[in-house]
C-alpha positions as CSV (number, residue, x, y, z in Angstrom):
1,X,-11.2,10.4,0.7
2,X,-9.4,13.3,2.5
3,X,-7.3,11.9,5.5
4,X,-6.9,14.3,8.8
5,X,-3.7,16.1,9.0
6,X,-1.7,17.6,11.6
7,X,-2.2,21.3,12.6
8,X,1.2,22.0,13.4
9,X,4.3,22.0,11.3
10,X,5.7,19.0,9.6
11,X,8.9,19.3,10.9
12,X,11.2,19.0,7.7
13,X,8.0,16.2,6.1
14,X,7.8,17.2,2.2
15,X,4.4,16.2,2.2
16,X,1.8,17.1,4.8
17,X,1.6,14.1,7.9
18,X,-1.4,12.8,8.6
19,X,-2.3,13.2,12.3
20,X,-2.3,9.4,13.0
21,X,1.9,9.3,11.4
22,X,4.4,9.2,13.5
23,X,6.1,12.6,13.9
24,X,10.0,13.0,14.5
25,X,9.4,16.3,16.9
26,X,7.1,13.9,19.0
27,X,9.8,10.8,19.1
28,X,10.0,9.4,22.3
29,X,13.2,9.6,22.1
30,X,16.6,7.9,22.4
31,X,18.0,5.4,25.0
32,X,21.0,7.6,25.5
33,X,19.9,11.4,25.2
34,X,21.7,13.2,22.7
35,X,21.5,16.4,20.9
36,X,19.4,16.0,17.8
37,X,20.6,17.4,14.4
38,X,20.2,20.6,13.1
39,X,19.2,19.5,9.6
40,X,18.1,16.2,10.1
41,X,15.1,14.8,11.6
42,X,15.2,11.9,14.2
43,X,14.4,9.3,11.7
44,X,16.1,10.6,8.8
45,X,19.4,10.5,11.5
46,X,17.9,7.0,12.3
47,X,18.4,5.8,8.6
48,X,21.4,7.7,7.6
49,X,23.3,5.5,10.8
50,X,21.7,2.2,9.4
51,X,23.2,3.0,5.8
52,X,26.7,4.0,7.1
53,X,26.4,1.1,9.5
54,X,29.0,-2.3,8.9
55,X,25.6,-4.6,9.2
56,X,24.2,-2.8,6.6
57,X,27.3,-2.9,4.2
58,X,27.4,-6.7,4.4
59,X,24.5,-7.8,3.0
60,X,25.4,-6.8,-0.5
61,X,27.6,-10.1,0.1
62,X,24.9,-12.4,2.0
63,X,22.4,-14.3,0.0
64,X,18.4,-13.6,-0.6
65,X,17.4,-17.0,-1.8
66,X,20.6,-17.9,-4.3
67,X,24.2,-17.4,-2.8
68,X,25.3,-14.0,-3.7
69,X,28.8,-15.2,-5.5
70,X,27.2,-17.7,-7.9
71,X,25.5,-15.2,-10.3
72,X,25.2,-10.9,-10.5
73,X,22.0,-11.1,-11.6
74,X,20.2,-12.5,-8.5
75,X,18.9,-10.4,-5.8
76,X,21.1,-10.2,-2.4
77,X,20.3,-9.2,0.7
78,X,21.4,-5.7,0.6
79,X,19.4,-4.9,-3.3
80,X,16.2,-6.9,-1.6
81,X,16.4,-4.5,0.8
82,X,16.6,-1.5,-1.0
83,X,13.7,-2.6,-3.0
84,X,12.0,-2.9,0.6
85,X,13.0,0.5,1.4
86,X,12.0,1.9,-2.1
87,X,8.4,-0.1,-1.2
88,X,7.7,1.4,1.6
89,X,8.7,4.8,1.0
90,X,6.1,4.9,-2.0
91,X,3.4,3.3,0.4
92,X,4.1,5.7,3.3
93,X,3.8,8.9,0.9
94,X,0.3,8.2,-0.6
95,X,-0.9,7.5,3.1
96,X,0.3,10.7,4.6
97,X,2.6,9.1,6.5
98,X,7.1,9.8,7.8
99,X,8.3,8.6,4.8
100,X,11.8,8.7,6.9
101,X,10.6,6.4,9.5
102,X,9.4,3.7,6.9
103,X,12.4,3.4,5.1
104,X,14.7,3.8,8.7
105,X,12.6,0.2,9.3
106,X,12.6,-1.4,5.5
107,X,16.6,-0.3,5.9
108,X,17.6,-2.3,9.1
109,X,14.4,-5.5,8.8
110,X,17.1,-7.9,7.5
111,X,20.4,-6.4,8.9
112,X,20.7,-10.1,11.7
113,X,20.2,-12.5,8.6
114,X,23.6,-14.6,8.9
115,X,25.4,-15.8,5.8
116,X,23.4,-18.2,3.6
117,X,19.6,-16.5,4.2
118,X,17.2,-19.0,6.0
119,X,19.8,-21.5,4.8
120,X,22.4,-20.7,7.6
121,X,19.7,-19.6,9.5
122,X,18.3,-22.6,10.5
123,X,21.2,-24.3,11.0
124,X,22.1,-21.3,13.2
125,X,18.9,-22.2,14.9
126,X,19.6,-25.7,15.3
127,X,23.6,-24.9,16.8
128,X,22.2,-22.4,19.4
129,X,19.1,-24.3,20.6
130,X,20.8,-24.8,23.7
131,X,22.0,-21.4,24.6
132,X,19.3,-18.7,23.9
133,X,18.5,-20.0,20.3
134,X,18.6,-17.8,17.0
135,X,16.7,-15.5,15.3
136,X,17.5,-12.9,13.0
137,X,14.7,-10.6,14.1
138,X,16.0,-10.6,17.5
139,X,19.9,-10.1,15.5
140,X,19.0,-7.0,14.0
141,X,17.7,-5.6,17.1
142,X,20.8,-6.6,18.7
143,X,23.6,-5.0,16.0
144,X,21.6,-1.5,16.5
145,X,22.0,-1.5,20.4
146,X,25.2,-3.7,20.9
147,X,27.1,-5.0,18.3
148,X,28.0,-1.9,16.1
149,X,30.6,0.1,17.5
150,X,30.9,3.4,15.9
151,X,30.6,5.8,18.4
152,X,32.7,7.0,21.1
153,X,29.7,6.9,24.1
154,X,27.8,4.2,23.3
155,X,27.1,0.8,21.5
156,X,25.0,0.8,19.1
157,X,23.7,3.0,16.6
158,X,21.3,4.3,19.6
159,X,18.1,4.8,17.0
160,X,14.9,6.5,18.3
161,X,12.3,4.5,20.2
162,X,10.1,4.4,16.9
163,X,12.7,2.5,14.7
164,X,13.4,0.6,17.3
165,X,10.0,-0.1,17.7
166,X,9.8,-1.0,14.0
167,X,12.5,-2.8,13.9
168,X,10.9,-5.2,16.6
169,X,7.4,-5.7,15.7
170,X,6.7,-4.1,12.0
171,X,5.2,-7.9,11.5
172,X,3.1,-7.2,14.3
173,X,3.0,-8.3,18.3
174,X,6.1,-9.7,19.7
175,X,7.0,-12.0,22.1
176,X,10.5,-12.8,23.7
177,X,12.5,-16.1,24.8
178,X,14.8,-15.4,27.5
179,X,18.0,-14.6,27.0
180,X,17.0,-12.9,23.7
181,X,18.5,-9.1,23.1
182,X,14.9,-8.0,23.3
183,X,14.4,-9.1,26.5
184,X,17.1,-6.6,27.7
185,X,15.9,-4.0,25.6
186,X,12.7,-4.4,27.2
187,X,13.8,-4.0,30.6
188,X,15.2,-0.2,29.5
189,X,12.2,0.7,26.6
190,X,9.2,-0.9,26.9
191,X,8.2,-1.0,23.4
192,X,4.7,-2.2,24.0
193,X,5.0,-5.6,23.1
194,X,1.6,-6.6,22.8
195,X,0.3,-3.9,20.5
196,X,0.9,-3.2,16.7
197,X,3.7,-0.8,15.6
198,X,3.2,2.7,14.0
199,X,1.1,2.4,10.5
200,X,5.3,3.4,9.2
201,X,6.7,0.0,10.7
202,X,3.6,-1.9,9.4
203,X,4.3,-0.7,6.1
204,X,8.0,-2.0,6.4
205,X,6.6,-5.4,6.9
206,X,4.2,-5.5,4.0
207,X,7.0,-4.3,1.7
208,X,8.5,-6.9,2.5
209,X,5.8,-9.5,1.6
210,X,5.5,-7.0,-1.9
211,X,9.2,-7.1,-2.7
212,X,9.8,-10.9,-1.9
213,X,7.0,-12.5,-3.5
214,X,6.9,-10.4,-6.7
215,X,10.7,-10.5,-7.1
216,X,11.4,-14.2,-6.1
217,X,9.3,-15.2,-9.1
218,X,11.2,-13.3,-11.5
219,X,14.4,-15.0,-9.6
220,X,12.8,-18.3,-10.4
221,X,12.0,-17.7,-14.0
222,X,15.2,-16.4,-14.9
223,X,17.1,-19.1,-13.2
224,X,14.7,-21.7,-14.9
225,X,13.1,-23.1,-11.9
226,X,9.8,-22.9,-13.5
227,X,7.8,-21.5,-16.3
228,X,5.5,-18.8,-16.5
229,X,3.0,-21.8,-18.0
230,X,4.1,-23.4,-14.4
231,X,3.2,-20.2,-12.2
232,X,0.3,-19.1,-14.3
233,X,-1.3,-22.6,-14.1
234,X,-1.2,-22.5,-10.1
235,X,-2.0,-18.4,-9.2
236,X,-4.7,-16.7,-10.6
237,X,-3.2,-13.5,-10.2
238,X,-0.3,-14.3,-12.3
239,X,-2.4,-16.1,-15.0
240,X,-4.2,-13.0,-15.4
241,X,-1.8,-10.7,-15.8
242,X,0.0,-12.7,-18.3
243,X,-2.8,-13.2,-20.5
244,X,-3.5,-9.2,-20.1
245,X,0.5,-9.1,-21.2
246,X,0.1,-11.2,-24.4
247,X,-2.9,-9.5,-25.4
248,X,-1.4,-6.0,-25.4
249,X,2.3,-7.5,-26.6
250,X,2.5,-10.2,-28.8
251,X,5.8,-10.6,-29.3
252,X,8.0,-9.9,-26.4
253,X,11.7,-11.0,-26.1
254,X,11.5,-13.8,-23.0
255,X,13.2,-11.2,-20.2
256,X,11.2,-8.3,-21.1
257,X,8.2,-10.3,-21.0
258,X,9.2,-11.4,-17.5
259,X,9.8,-8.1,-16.3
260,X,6.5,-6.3,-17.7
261,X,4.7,-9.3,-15.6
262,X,6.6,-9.2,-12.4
263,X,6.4,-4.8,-12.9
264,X,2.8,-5.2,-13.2
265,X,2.5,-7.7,-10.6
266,X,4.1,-5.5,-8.3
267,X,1.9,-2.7,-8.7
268,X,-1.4,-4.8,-8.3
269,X,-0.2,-5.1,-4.7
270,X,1.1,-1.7,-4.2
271,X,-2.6,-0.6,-5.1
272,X,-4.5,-3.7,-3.2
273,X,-2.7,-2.5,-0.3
274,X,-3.1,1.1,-0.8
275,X,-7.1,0.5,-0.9
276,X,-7.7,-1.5,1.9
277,X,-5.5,0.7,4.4
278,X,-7.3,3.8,3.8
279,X,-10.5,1.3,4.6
280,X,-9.4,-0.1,7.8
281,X,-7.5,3.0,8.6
282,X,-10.6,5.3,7.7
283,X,-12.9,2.6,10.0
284,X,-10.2,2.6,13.1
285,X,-10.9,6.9,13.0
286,X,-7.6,7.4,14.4
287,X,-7.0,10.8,15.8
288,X,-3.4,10.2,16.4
289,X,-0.1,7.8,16.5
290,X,-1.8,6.6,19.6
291,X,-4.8,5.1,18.4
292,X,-2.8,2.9,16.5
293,X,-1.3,0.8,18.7
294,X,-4.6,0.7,20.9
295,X,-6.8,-0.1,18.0
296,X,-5.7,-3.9,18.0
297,X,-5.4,-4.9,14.7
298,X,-3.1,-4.7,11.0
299,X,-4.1,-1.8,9.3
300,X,-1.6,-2.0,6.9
301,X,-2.2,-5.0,4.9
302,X,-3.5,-7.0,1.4
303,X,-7.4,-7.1,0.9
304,X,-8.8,-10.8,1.8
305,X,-8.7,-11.2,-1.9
306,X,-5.6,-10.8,-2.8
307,X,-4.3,-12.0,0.5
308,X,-5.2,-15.6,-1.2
309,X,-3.5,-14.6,-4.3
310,X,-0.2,-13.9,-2.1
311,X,-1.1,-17.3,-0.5
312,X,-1.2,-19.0,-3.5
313,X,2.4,-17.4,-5.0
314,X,3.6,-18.9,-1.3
315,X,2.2,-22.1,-1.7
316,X,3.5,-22.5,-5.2
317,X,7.1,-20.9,-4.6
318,X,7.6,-23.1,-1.4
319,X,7.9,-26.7,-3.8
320,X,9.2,-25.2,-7.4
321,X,11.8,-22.6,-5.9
322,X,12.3,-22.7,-2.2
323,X,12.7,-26.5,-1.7
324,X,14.3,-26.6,-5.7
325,X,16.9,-28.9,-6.2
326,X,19.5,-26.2,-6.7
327,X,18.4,-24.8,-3.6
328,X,18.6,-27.8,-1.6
329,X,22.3,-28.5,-3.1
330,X,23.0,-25.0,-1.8
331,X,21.5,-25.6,1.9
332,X,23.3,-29.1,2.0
333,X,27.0,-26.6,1.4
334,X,25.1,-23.9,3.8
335,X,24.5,-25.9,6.7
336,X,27.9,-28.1,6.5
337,X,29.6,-24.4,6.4
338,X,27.7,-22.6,9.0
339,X,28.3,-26.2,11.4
340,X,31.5,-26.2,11.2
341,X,32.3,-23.2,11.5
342,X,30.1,-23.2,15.3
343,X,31.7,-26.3,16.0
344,X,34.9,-24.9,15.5
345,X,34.8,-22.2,17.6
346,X,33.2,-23.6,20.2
347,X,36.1,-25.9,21.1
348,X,37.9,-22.8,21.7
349,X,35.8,-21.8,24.7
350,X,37.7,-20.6,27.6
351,X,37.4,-18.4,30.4
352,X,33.4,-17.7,29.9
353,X,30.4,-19.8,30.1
354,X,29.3,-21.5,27.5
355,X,26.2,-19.5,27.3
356,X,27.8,-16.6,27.0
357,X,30.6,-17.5,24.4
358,X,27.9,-19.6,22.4
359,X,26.6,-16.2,22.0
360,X,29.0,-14.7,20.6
361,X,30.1,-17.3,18.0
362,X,26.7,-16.4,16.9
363,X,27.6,-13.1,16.4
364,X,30.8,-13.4,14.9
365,X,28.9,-16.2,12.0
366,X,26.1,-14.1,11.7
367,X,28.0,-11.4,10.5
368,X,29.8,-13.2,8.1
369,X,28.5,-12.8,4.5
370,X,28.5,-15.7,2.2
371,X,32.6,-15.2,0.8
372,X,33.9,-14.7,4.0
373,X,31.9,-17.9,5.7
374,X,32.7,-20.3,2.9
375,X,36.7,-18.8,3.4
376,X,36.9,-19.3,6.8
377,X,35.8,-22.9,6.5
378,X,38.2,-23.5,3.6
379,X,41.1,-22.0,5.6
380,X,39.9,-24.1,8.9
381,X,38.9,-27.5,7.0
382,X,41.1,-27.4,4.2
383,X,38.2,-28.1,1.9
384,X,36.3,-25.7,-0.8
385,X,32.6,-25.8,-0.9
């Protein structure tokens, strides 16, 4: 199926754009107007200031799903993420689409997590209920247009409205609680709230869904959480492939065998996904960037098929690996950590609201990564967790 492509240049693309991708000489633009690079794109400016950004360094130190000091062979935050980045990068070239822009969003998805994953995130949550909440969505938009200080005329890393836009709703139409960062942001950019993101930030978001579900089951088999007899025995998907795996290899050492199943796993996404984009995208006729947010729907997403065997890995991750023992030991430390430390600080209140100061605790914990949270608390409490 040939895909329409855009007539004019492609601006520094290496492949040809399709005339529904975003295009960097058609951004709209920056909050604070600057003078764009003379080598560089607007996006690929976008994600070269997310890489050299603080945020960004810090999650090679914050956990995925097991606390990033306990092992060097589980995933963090920061090697989740470039598998995200390397996702959606692959996705965005076979659909004609900024390659840049993708990977700008898959870069900077998880840069608000706080120390601990969902672990210190919900406690986070729980600590802030009464002043704004906490959500880490609403944190990454925040360290790109506050919290990083890098440059000498503004806060922020002052991203294009595209990866901002990506950032905010590459899982699809957004709403915001007051007080949130996005409801400022929205005052200055309105970011079209209601509609779906560029085809680029969609794609972010279903890496995502590809990286995490393929990779946390290799995370789980390795660690022993469960057995492929387990997994097989509960998703189709997987139960296929392995029997496809042990009728082409008989004898496989145990790792390798893991690996050739979560690789091939992996790739039966990549291609579900692939397949029914072109459909829905070919059905929406899109004649430009446009058309995409006004069309209404995902067009980037898992067939209905395999969106039940994505729903099955879920359903069986959520029990054997998510709500595991060991994982449970680990959010009972999390949550005593990431407490204390709010409590803590929040007795030093003084001179600002507690609203305001409440926020930036948050801040300060969220951008913690595991070592430095579990130090603080050690040096505070006397006590090692």
């Amino acid at each position: 199926m040939s895909l329409p492509v855009s007539e004019t240049k492609y601006d520094y693309c290496a492949v040809p754009l399709a005339a529904y991708a975003c295009r960097a000489d058609q951004t709209k633009g920056r909050l604070i107007a600057e003078p764009e690079s003379a080598t560089r794109t607007a996006f690929q400016r976008d994600r070269d200031r997310i890489i050299h950004s603080s945020a960004f360094r810090r999650l090679k130190g914050k956990t995925q799903v097991f606390v990033a000091h306990e092992g060097d062979r589980y995933r963090t935050r920061l090697t989740h993420t470039m598998e995200v980045a390397q996702i959606a990068r692959d996705l965005a070239r076979s659909l004609m689409l900024n390659e840049d822009l993708a990977e700008a969003v898959a870069l900077s998805h998880d840069l608000g997590h706080p120390p601990f994953a969902h672990m210190g995130e919900d406690k986070l949550k729980e600590k802030m209920k009464d002043f704004g909440g906490f959500e880490h969505n609403d944190q990454s938009l925040r360290i790109v247009v506050l919290l990083e200080q890098r440059y000498a005329k503004w806060n922020g890393l002052n991203l294009s409205w595209e990866t901002i836009e990506g950032i905010v709703k590459h899982n699809g139409p957004v709403t915001y609680k007051p007080g949130h960062t996005l409801e400022q942001v929205q005052k200055q950019w309105d970011l079209q709230l209601n509609t779906w993101p560029s085809l680029e930030a969609q794609v972010a978001g279903i890496s995502d869904d590809i990286a995490y579900n393929s990779h946390d089951i290799e995370d789980g088999l390795f660690e022993n959480l469960f057995t492929l007899d387990d997994i097989a025995s509960a998703v189709p998907l997987v139960e296929r492939v392995w029997a496809e795996s042990r009728n082409q290899f008989a004898d496989l050492p145990h790792h390798v065998r893991v690996h050739e199943i979560v690789r091939e796993i992996l790739g039966r996404l990549v291609t579900d996904v692939l397949d029914e984009s072109r459909q829905r995208i070919a059905n929406a006729r899109l004649t430009c960037v446009e058309d995409v947010r006004a069309c209404g729907r995902q067009l980037v997403a898992f067939s209905p098929s395999m969106a039940e065997h994505v729903k099955a890995m879920r359903a069986f991750l959520m029990p054997r690996m998510y709500h595991h023992q060991v994982v449970r030991d680990m959010r009972v430390k999390a949550e005593k950590i990431v407490e204390g430390l709010f409590d803590t600080a929040m007795q030093k209140i003084s001179g600002e609201d507690a609203f305001t100061y409440s926020r930036k605790v948050a801040d300060d914990i969220a951008a913690m990564t595991d070592r430095q949270a579990m130090a603080e608390y050690e040096q505070i409490f006397g006590i090692k967790i």
